[in-house]
GUMAR-321391 format. One record per residue: residue in three letters; y, x, z of N, C-alpha, C in turn. Coordinates in steps of 0.05 Angstrom, whole numbers. Each point is the difference from the previous one (the first is absolute). Last residue first. Layout:
REM residues N
KOLMI bakol    n.v    n.u    n.w   ca.v   ca.u   ca.w    c.v    c.u    c.w
KOLMI   ALA      Y      X      Z      Y      X      Z      Y      X      Z
...
REM end
This chain:
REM residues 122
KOLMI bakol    n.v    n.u    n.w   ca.v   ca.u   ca.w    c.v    c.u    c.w
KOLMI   UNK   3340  -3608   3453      8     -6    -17     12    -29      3
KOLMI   UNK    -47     69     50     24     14    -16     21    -16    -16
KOLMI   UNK    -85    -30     64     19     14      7     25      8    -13
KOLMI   UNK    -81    -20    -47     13    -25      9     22     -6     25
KOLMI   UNK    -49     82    -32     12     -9    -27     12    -23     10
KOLMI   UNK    -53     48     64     23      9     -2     18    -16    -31
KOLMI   UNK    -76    -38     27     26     -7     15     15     15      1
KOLMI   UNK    -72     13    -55      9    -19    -12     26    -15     21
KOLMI   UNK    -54     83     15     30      8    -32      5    -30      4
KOLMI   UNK    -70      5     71     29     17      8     22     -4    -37
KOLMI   UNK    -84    -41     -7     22    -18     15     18     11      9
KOLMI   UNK    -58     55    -51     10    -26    -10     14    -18     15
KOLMI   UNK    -45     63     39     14     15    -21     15    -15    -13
KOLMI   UNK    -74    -29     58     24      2     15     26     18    -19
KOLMI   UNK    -79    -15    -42     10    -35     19     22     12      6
KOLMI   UNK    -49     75    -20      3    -19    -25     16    -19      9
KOLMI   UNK    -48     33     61     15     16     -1     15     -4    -26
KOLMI   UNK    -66    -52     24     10      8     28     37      9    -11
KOLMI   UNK    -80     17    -51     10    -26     -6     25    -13     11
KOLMI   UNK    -48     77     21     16     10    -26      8    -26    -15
KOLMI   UNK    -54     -7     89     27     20     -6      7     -1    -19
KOLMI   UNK    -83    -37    -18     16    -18     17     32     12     11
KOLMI   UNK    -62     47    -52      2    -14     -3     22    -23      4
KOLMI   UNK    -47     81     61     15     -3    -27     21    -18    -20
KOLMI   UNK    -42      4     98      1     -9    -29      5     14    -13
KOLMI   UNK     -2     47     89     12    -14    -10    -11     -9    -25
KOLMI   UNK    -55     52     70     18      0    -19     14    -28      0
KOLMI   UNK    -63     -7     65     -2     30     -4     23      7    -11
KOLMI   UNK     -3    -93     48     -7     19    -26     11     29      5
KOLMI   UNK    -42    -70     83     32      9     -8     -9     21    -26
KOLMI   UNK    -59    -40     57      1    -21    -20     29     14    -12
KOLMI   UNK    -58     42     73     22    -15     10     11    -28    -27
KOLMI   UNK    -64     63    -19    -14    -19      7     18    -18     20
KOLMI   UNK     29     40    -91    -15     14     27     -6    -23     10
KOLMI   UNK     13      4   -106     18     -9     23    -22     16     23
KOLMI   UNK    -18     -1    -95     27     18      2      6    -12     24
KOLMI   UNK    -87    -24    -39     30    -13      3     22      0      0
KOLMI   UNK    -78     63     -6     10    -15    -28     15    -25      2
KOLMI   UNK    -14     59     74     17     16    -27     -5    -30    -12
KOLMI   UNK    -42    -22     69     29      7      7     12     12    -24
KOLMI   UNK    -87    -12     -2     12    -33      1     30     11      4
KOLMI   UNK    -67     78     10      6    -14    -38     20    -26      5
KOLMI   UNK    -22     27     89     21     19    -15      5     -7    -38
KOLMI   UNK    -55    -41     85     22     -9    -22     21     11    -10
KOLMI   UNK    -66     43     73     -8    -24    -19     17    -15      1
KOLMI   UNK    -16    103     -5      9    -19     13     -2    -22    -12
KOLMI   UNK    -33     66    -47    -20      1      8     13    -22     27
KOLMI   UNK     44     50    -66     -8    -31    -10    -15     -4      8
KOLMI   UNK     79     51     46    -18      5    -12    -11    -22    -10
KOLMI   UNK     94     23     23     -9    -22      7    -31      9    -18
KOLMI   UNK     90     52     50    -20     -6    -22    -26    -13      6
KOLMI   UNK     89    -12     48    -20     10      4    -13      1    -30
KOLMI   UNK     88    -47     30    -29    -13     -5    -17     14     14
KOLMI   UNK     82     44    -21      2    -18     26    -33    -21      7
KOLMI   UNK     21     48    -73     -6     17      6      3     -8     35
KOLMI   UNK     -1    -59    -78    -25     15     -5    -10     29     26
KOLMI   UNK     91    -50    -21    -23    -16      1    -26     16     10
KOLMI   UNK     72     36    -41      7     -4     32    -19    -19     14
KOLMI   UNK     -5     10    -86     -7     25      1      8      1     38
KOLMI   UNK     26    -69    -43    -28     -8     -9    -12     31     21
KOLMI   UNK     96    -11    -19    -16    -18     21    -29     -5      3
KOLMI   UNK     46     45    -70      6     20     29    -11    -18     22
KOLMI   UNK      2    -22    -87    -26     15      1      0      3     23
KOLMI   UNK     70    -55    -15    -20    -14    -10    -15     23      4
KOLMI   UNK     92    -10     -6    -16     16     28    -39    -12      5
KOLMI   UNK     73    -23    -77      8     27      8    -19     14     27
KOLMI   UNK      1    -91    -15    -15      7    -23      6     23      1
KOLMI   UNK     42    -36     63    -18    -10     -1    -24     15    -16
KOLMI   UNK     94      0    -12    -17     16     33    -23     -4    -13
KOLMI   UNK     42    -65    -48     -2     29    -12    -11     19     14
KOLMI   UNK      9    -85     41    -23      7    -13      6     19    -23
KOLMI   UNK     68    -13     49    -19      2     22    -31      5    -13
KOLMI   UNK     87    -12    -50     -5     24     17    -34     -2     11
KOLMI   UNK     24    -71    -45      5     21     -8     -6     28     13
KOLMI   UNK     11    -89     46    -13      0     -5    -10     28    -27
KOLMI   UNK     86    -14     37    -28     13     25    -33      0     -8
KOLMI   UNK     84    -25    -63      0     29      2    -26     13     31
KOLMI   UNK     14    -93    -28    -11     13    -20      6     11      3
KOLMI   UNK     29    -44     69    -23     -3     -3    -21     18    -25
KOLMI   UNK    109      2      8    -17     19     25    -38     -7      0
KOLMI   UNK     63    -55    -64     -6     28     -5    -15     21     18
KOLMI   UNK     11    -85     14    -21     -2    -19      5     31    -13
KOLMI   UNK     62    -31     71    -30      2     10    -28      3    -23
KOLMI   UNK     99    -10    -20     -6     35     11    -30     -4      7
KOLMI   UNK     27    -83    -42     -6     23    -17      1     26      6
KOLMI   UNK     19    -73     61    -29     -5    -13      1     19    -18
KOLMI   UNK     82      3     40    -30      4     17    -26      3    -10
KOLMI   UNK     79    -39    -55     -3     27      7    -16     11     17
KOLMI   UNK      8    -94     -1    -15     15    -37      6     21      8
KOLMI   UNK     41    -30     79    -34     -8     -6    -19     15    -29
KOLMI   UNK     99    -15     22     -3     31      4    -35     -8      7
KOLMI   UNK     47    -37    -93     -3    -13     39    -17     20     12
KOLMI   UNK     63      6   -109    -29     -2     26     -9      1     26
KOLMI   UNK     75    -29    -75    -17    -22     16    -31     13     12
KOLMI   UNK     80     47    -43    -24     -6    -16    -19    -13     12
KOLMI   UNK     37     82     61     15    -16    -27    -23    -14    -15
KOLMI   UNK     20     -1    105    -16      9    -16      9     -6    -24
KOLMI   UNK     50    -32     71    -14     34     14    -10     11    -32
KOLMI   UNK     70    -84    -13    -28     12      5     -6     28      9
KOLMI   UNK     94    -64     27    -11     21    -22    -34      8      6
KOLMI   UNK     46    -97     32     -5     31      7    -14     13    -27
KOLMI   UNK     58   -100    -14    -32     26      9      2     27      6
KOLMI   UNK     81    -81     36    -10     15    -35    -24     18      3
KOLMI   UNK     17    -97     54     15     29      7    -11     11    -28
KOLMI   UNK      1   -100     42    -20     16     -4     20     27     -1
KOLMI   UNK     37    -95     22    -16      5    -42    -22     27      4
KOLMI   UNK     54    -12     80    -27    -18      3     -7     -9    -34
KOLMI   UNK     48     94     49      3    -29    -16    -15    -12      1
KOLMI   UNK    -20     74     66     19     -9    -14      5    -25    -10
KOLMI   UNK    -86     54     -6     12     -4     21     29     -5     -2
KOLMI   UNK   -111    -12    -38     22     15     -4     24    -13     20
KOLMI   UNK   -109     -5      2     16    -14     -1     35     21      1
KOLMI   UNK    -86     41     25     -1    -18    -28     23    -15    -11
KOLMI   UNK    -33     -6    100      0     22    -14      2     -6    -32
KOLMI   UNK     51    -60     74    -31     17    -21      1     23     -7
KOLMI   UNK     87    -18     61    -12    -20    -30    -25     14      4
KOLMI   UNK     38      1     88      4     21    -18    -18    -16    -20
KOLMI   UNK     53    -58     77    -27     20     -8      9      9    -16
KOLMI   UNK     69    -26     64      0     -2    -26    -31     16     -7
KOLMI   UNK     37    -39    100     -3     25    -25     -3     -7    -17
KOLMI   UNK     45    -66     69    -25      5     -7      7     21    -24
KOLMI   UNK     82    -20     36    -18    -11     19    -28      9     -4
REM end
């Protein structure tokens, strides 16, 4: 007379003691979540890696691409000393890259790429 709904979700099907557990996807109770989270901490430290390795690899070439798109900048324009010894243009966008701050950059992301490929493997 009336349909039979479809149980919950969740809810096992059959016997009403319940049914036997599905075999795990994942070995070692890891939930396909903890695995996400450790490709995304690897892909974050290999972009961050790379990007500011570039970075520091292309460090004169930008400056020098700088300089030539700029114009040479005599010290007789006014804020040419203010612009070098800031290292920024007057758009506010840096001349070079840090130093510093890249190779830190770039440090960070080295360490979290080995430490999820390690937490990946194991």
């Amino acid at each position: 007379m009336f349909a039979r709904a479809a149980p919950p979700v969740g809810r096992a099907r059959g016997r009403r003691g319940g049914s036997r557990p599905e075999p795990a996807r994942y070995p070692g109770g890891v939930s396909f979540y903890d695995e996400v989270l450790r490709e995304l901490v690897v892909a974050l430290g290999a972009a961050l890696f790379v990007a500011h390795g570039l970075a520091l690899l292309r460090r004169k070439r930008d400056a020098d691409r700088r300089a030539v798109t700029s114009g040479a900048r005599s010290a007789k324009v006014k804020g040419a000393s203010r612009a070098v010894a800031a290292g920024r243009t007057r758009e506010g966008e840096l001349v070079q890259v840090p130093v510093a701050r890249s190779a830190a950059f770039c440090a960070l992301g080295f360490v979290m790429m080995i430490a999820g490929i390690a937490s990946l493997t194991t």
